[in-house]
N, CA, C and O atoms as a CHARMM CRD file, in Angstrom:
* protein
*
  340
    1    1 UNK  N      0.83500  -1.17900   0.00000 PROA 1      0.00000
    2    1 UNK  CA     0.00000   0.00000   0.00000 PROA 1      0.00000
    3    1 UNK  C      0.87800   1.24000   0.00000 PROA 1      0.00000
    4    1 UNK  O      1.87300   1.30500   0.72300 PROA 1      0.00000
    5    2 UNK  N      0.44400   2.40100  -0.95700 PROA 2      0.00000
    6    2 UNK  CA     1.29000   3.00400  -0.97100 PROA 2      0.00000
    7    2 UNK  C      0.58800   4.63700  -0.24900 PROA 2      0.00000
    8    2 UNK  O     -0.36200   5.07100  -0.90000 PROA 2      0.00000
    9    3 UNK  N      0.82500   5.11900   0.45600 PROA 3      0.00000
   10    3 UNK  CA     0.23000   6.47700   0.63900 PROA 3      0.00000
   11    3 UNK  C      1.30600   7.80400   0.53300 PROA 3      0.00000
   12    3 UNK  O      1.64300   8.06400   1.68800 PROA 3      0.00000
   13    4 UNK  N      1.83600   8.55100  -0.23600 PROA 4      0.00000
   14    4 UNK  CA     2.31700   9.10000  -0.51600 PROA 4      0.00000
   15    4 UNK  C      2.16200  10.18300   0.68600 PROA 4      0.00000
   16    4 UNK  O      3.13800  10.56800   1.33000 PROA 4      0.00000
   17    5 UNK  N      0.95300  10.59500   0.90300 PROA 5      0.00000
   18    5 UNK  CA     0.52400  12.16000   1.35300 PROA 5      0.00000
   19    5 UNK  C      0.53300  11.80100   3.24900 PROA 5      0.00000
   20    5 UNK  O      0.00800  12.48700   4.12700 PROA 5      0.00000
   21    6 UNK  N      1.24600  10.62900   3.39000 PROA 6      0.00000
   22    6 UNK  CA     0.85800  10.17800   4.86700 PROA 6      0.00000
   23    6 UNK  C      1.55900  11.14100   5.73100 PROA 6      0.00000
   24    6 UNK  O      1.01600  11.90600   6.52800 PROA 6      0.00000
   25    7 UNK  N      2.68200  11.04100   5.51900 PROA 7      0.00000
   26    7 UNK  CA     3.46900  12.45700   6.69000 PROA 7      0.00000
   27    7 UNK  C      2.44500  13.43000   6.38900 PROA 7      0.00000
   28    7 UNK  O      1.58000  13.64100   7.23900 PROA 7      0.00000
   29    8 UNK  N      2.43000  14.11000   5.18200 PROA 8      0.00000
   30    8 UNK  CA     1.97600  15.57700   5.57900 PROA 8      0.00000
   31    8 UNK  C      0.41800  15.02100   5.74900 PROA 8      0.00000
   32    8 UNK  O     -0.16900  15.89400   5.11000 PROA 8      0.00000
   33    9 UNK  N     -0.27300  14.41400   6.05900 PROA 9      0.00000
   34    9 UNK  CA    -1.67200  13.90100   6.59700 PROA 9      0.00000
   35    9 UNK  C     -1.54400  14.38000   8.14200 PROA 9      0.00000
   36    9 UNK  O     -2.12000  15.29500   8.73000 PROA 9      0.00000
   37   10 UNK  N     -0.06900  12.93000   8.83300 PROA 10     0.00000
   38   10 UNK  CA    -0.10300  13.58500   9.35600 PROA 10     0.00000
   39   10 UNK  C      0.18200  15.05900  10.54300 PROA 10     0.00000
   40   10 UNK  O     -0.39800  15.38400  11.58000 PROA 10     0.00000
   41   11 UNK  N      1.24100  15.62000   9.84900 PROA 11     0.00000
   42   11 UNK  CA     1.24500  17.03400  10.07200 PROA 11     0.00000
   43   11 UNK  C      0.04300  18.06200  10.67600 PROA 11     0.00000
   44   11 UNK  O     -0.00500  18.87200  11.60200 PROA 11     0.00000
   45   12 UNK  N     -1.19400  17.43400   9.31900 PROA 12     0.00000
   46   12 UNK  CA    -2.51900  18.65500   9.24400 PROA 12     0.00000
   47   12 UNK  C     -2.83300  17.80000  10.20500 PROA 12     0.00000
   48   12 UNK  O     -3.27700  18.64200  10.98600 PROA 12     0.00000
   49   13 UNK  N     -2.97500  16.63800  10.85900 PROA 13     0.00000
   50   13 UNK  CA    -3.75600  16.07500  11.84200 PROA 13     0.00000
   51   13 UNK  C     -3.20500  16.53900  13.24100 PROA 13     0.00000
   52   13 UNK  O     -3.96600  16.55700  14.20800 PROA 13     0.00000
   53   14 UNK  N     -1.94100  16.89800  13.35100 PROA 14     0.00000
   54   14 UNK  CA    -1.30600  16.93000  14.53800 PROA 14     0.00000
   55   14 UNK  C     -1.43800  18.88800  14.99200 PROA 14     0.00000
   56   14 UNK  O     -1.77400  19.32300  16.09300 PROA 14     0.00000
   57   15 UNK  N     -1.01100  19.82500  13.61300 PROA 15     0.00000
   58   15 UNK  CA    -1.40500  21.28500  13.73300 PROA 15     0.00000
   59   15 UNK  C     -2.83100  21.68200  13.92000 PROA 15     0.00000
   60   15 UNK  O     -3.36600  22.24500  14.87400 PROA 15     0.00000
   61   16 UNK  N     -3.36800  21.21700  12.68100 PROA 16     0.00000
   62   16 UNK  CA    -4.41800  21.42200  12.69400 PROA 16     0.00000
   63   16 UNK  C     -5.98800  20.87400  13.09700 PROA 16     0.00000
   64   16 UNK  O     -7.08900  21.41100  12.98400 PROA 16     0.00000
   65   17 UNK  N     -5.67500  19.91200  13.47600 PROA 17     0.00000
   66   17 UNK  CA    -6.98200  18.96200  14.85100 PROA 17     0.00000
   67   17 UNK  C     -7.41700  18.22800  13.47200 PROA 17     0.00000
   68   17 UNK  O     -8.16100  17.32300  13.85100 PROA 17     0.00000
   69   18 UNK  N     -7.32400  18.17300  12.12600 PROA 18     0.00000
   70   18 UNK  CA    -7.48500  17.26700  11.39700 PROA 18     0.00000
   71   18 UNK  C     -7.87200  15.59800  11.14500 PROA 18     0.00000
   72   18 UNK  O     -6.82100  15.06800  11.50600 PROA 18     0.00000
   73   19 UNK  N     -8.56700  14.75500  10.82900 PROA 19     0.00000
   74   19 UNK  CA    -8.52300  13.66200  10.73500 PROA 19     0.00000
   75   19 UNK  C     -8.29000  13.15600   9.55400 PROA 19     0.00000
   76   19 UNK  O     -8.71300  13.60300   8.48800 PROA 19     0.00000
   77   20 UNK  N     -7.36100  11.86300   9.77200 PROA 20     0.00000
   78   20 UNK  CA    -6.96200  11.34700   8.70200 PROA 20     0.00000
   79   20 UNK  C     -8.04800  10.22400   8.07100 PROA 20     0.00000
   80   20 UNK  O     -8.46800   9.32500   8.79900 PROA 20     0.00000
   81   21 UNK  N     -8.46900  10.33700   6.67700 PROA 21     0.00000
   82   21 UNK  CA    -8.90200   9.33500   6.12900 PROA 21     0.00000
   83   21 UNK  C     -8.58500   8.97800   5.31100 PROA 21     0.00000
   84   21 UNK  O     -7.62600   9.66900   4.96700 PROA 21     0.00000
   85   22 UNK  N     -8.88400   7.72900   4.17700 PROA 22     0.00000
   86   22 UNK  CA    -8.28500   7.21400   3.07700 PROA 22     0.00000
   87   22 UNK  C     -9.29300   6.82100   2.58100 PROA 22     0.00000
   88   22 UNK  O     -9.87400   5.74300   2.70500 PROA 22     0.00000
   89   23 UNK  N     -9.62300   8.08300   1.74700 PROA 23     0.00000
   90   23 UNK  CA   -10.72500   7.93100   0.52400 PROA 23     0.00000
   91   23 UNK  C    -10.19500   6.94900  -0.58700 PROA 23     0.00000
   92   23 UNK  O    -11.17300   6.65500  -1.27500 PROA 23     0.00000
   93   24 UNK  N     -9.31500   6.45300  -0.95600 PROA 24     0.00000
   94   24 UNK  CA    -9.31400   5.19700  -2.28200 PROA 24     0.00000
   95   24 UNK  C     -8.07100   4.54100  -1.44300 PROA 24     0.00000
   96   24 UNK  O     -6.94000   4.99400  -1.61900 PROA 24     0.00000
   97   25 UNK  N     -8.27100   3.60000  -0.64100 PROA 25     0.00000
   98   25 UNK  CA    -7.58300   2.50500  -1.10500 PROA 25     0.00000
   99   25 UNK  C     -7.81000   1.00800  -1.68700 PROA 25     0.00000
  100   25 UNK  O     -8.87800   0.73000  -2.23300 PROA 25     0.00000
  101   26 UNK  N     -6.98500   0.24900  -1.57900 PROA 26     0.00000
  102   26 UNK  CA    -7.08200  -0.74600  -2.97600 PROA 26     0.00000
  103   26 UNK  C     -6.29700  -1.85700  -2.51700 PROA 26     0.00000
  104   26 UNK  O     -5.10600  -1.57700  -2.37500 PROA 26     0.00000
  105   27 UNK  N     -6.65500  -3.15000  -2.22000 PROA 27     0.00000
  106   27 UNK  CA    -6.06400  -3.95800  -1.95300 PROA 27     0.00000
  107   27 UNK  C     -5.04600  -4.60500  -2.26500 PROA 27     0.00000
  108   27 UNK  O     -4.21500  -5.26100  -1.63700 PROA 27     0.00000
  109   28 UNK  N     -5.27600  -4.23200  -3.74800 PROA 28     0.00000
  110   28 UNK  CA    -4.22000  -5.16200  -5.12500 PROA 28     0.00000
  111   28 UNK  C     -4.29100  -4.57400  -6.31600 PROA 28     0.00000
  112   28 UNK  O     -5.25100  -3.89800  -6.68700 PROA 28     0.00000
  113   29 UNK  N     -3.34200  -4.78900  -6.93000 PROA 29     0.00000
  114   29 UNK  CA    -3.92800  -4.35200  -8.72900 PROA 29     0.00000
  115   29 UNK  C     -4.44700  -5.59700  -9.47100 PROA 29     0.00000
  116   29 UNK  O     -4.13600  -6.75300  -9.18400 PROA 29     0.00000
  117   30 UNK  N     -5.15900  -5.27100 -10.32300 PROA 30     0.00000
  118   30 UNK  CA    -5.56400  -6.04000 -11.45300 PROA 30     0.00000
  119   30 UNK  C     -5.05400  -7.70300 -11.59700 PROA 30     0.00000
  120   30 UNK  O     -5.69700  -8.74600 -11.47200 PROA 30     0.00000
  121   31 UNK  N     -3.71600  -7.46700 -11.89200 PROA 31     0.00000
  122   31 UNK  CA    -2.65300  -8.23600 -12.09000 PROA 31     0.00000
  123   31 UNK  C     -2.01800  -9.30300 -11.01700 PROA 31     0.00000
  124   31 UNK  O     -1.36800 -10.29700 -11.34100 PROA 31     0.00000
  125   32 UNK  N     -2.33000  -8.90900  -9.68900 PROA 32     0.00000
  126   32 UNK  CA    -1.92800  -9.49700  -8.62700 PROA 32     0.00000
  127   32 UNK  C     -2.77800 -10.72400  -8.11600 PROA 32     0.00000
  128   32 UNK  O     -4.00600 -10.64500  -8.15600 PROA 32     0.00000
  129   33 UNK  N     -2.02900 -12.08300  -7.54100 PROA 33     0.00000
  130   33 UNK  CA    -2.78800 -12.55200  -6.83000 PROA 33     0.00000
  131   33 UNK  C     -3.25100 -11.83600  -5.74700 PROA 33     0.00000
  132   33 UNK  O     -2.85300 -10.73200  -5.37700 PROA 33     0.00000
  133   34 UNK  N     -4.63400 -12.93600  -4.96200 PROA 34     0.00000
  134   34 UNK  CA    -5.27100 -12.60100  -4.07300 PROA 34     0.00000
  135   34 UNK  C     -4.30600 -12.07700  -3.01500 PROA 34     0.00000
  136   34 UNK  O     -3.09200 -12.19500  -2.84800 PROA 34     0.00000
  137   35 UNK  N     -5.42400 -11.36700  -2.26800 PROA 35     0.00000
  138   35 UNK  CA    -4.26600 -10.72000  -0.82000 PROA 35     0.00000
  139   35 UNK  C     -5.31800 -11.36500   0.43400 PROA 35     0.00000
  140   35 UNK  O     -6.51300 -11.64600   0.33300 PROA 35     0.00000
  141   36 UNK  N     -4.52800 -11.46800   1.48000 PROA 36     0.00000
  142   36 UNK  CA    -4.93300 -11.98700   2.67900 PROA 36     0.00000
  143   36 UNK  C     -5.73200 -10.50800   3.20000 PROA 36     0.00000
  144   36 UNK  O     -5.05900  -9.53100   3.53000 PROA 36     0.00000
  145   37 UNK  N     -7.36500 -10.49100   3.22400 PROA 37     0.00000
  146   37 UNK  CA    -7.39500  -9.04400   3.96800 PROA 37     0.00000
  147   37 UNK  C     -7.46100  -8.64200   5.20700 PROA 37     0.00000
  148   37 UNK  O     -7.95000  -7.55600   5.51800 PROA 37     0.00000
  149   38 UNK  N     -6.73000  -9.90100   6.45900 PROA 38     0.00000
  150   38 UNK  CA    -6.20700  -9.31900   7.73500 PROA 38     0.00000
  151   38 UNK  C     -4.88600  -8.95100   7.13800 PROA 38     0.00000
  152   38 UNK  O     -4.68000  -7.76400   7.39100 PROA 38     0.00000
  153   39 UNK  N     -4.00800  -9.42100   6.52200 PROA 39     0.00000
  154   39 UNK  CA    -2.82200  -8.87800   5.85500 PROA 39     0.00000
  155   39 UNK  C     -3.03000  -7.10100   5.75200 PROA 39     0.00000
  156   39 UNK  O     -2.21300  -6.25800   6.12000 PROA 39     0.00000
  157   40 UNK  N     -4.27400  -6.88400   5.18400 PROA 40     0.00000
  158   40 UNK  CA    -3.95300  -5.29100   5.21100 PROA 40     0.00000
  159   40 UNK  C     -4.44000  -4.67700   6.24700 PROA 40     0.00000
  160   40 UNK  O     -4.23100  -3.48700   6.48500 PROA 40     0.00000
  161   41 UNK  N     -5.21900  -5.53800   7.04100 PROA 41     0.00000
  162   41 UNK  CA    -5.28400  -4.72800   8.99000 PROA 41     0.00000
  163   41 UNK  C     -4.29000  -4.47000   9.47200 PROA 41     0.00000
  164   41 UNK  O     -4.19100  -3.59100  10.32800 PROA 41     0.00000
  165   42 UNK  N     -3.32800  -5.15500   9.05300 PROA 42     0.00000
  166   42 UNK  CA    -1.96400  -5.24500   9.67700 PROA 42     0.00000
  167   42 UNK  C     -0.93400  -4.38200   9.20500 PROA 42     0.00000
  168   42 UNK  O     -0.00500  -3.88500   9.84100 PROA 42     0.00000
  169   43 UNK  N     -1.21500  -4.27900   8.05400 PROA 43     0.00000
  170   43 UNK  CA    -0.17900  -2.96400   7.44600 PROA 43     0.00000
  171   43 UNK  C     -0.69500  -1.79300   7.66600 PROA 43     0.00000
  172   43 UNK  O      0.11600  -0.91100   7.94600 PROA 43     0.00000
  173   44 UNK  N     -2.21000  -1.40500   7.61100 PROA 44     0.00000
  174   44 UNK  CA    -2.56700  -0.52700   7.92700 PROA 44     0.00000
  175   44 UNK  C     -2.23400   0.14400   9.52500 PROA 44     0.00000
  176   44 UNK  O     -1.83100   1.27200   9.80700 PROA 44     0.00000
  177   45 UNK  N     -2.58000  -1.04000  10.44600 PROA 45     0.00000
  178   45 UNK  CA    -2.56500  -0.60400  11.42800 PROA 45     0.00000
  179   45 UNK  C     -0.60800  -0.29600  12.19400 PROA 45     0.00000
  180   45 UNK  O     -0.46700   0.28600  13.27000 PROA 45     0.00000
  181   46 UNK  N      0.24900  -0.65900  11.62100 PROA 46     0.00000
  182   46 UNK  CA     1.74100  -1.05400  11.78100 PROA 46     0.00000
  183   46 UNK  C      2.49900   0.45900  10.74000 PROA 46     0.00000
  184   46 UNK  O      3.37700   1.26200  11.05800 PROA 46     0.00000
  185   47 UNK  N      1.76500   0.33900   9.59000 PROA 47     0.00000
  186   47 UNK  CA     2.23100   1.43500   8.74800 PROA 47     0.00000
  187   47 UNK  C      1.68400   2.72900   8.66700 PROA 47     0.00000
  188   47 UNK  O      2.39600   3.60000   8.16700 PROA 47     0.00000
  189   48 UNK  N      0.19800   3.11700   9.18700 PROA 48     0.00000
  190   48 UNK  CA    -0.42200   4.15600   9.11600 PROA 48     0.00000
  191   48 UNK  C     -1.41400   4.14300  10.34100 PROA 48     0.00000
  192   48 UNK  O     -2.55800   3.70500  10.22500 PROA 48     0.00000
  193   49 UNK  N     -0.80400   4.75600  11.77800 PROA 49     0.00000
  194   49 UNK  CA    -1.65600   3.96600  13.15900 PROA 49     0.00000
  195   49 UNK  C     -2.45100   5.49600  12.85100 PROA 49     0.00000
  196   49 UNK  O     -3.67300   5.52000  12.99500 PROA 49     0.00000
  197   50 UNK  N     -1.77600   6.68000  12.45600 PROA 50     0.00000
  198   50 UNK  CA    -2.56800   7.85900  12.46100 PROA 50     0.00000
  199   50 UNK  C     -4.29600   7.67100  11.97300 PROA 50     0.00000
  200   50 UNK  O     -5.32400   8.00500  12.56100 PROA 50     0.00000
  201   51 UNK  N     -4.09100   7.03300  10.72600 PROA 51     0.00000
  202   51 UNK  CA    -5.35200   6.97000  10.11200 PROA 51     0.00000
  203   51 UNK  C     -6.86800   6.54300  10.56600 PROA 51     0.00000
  204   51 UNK  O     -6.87000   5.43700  11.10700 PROA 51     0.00000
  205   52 UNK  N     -7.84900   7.01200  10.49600 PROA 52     0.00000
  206   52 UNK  CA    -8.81000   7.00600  11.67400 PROA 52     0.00000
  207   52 UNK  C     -9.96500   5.88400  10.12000 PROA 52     0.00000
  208   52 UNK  O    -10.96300   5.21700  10.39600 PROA 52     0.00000
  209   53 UNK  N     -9.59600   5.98100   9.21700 PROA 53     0.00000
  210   53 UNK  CA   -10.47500   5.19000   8.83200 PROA 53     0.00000
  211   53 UNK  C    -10.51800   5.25800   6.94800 PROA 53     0.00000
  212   53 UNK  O     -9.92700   6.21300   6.44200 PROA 53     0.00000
  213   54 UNK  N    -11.13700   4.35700   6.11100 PROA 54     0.00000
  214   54 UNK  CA   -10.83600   4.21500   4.67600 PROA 54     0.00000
  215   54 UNK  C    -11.99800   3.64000   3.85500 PROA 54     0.00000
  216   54 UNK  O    -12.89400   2.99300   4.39600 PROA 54     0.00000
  217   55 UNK  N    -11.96600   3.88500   2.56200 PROA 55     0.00000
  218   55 UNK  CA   -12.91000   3.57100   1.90500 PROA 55     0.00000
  219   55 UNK  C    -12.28700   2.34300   0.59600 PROA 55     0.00000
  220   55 UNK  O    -11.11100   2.15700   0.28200 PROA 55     0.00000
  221   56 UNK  N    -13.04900   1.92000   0.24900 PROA 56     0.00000
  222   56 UNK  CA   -12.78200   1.32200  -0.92600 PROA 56     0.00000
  223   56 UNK  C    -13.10500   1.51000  -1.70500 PROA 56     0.00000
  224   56 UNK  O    -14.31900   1.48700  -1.90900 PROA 56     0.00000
  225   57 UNK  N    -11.52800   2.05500  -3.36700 PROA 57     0.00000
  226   57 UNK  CA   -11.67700   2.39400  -3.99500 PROA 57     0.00000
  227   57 UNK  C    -12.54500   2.10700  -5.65700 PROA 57     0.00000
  228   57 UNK  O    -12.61300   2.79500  -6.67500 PROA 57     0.00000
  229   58 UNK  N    -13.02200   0.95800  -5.33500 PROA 58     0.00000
  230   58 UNK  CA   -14.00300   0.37500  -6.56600 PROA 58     0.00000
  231   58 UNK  C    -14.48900  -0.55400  -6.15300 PROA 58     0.00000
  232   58 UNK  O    -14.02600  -1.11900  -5.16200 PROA 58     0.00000
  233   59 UNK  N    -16.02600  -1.16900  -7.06400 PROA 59     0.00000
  234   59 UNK  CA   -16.71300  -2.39700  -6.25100 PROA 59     0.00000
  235   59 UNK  C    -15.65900  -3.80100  -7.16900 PROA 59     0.00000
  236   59 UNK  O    -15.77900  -5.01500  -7.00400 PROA 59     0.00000
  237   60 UNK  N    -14.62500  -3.02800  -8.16300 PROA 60     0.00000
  238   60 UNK  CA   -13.84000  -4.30200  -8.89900 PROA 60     0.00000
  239   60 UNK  C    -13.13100  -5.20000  -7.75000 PROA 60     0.00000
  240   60 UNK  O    -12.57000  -4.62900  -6.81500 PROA 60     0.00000
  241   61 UNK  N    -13.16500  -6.64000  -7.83600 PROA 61     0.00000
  242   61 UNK  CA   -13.05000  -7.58300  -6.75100 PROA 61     0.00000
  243   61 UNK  C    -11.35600  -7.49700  -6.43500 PROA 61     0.00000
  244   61 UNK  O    -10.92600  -7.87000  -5.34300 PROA 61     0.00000
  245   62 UNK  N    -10.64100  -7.08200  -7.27600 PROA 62     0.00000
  246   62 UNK  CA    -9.04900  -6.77500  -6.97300 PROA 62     0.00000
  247   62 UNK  C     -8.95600  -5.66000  -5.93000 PROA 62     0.00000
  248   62 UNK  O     -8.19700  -5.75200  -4.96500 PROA 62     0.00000
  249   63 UNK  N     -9.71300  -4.64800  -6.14000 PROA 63     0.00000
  250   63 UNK  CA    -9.25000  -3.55900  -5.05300 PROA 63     0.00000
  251   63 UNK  C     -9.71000  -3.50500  -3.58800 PROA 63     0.00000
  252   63 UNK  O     -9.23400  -2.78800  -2.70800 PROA 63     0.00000
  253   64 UNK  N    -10.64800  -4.32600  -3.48600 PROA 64     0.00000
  254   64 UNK  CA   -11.93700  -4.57500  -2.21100 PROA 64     0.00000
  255   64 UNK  C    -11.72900  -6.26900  -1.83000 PROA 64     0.00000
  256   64 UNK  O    -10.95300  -7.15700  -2.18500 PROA 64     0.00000
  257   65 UNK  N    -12.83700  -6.15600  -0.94600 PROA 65     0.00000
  258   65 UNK  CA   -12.94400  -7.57200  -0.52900 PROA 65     0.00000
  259   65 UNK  C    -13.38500  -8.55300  -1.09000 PROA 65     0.00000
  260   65 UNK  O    -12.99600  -9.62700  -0.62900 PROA 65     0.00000
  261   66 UNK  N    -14.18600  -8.59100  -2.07800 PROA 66     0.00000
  262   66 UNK  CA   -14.51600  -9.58500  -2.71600 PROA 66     0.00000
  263   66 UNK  C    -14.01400 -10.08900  -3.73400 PROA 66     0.00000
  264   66 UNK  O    -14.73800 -10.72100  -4.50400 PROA 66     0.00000
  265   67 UNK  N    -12.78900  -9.94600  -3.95700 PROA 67     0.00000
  266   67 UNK  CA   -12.32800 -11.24300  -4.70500 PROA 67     0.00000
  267   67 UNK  C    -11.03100 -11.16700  -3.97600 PROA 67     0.00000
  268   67 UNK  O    -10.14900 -11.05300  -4.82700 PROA 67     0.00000
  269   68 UNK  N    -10.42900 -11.18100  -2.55300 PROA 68     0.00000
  270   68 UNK  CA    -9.50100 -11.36400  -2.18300 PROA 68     0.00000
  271   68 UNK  C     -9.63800 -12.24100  -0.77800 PROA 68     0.00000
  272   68 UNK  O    -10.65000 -12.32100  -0.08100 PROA 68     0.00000
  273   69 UNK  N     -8.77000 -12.67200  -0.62100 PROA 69     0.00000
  274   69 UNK  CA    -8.87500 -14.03600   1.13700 PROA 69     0.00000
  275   69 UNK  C     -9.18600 -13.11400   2.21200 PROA 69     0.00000
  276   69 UNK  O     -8.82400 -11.95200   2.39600 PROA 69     0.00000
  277   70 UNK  N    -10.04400 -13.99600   2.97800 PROA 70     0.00000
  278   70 UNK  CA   -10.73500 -12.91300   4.52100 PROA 70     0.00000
  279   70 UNK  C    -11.18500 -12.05900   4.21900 PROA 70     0.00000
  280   70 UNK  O    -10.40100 -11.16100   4.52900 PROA 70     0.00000
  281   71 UNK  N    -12.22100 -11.55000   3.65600 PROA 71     0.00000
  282   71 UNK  CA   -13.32200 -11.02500   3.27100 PROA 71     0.00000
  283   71 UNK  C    -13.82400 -10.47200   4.03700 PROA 71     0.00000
  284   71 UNK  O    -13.54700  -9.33600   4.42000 PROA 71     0.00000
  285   72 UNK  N    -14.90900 -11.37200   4.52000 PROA 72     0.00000
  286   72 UNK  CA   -15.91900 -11.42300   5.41500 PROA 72     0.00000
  287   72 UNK  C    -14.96200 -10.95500   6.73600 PROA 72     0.00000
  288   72 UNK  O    -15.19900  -9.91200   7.34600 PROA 72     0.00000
  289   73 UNK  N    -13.78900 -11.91500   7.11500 PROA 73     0.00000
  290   73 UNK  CA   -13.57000 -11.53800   8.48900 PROA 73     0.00000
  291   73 UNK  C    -12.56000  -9.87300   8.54500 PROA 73     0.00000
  292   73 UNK  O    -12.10500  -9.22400   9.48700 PROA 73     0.00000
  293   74 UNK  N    -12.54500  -9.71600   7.37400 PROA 74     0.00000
  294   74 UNK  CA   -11.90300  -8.31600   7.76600 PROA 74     0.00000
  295   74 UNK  C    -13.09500  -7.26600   8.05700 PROA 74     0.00000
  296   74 UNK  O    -13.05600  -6.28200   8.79400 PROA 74     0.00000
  297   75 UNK  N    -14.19800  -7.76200   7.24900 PROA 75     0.00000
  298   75 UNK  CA   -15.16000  -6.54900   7.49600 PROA 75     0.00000
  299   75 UNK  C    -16.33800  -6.98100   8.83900 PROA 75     0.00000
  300   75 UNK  O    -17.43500  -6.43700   8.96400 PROA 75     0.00000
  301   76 UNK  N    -15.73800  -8.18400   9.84900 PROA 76     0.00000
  302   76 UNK  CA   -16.12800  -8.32200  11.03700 PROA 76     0.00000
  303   76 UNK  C    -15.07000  -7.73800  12.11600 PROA 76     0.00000
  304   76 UNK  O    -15.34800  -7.30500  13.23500 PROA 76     0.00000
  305   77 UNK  N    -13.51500  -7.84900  11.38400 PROA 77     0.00000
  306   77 UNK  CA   -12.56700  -7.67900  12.44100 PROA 77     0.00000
  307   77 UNK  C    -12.76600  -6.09400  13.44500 PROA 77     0.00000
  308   77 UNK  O    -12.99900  -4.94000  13.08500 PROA 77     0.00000
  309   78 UNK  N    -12.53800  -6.73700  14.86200 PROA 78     0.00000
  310   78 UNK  CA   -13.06900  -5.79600  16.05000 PROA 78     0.00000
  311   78 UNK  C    -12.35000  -4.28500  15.75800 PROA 78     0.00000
  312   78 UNK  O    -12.96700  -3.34300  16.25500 PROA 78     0.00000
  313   79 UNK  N    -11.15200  -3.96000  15.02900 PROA 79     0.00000
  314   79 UNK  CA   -10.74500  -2.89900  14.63000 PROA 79     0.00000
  315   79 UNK  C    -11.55600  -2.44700  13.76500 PROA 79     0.00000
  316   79 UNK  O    -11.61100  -1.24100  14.00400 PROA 79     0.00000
  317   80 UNK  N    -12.32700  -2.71400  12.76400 PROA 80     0.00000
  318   80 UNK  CA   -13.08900  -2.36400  11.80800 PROA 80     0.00000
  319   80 UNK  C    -14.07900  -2.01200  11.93400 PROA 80     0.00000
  320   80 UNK  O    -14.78100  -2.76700  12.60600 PROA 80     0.00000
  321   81 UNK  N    -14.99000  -0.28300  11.23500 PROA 81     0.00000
  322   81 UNK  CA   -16.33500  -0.25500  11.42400 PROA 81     0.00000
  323   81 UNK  C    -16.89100  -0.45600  10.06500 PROA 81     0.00000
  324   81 UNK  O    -16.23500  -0.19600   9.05600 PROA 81     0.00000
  325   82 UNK  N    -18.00800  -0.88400  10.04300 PROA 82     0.00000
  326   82 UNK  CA   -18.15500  -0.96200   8.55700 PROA 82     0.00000
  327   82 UNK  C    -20.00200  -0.51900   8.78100 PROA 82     0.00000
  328   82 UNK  O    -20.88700  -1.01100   9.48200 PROA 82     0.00000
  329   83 UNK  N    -19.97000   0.62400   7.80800 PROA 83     0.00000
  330   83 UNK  CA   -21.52700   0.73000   7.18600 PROA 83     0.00000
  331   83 UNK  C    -22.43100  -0.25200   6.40000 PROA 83     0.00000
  332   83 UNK  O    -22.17600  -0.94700   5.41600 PROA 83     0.00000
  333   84 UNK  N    -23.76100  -0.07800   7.25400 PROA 84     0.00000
  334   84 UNK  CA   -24.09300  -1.33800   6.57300 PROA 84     0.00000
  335   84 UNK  C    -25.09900  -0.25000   5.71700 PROA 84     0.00000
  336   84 UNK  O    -25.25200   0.96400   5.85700 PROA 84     0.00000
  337   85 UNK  N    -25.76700  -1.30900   4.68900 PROA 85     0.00000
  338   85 UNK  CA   -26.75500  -0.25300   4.32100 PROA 85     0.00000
  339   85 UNK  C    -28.06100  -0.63100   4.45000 PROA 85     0.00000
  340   85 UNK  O    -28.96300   0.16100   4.17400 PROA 85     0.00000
């Protein structure tokens, strides 16, 4: 996962009372096998602890949960809130 803008995220979070979110991220590209998705609880939470929360960037099954391993249990895992609709 790559977040480019994470320091200065969080900077504005720390000056300016800011919260960090992550409007597109993406599990995998196109091209990649499946990813484990406690694998990215874990990077998320190890590589970006600032971040208060994220969206997923397409309903395509490479970038989200559904076409990648732990699915379901990432969007149960106790760190996770998830909207239902």
């Amino acid at each position: 996962m790559i977040f480019n803008e994470y320091d200065w995220a969080v900077e504005k979070k720390k000056n300016r009372g800011k919260v960090i979110w992550w409007a597109e991220l993406g599990i995998r590209g196109r091209e990649d096998p499946p990813r484990d998705c406690l694998d990215v609880v874990e990077k998320l939470e190890n590589s970006f602890p600032e971040l208060a929360g994220f969206v997923f960037w397409s309903d395509n099954g490479h970038y989200n949960v559904i076409g990648n391993i732990n699915g379901p249990e990432l969007m149960t895992h106790p760190n996770i809130v998830t909207i239902n609709e």
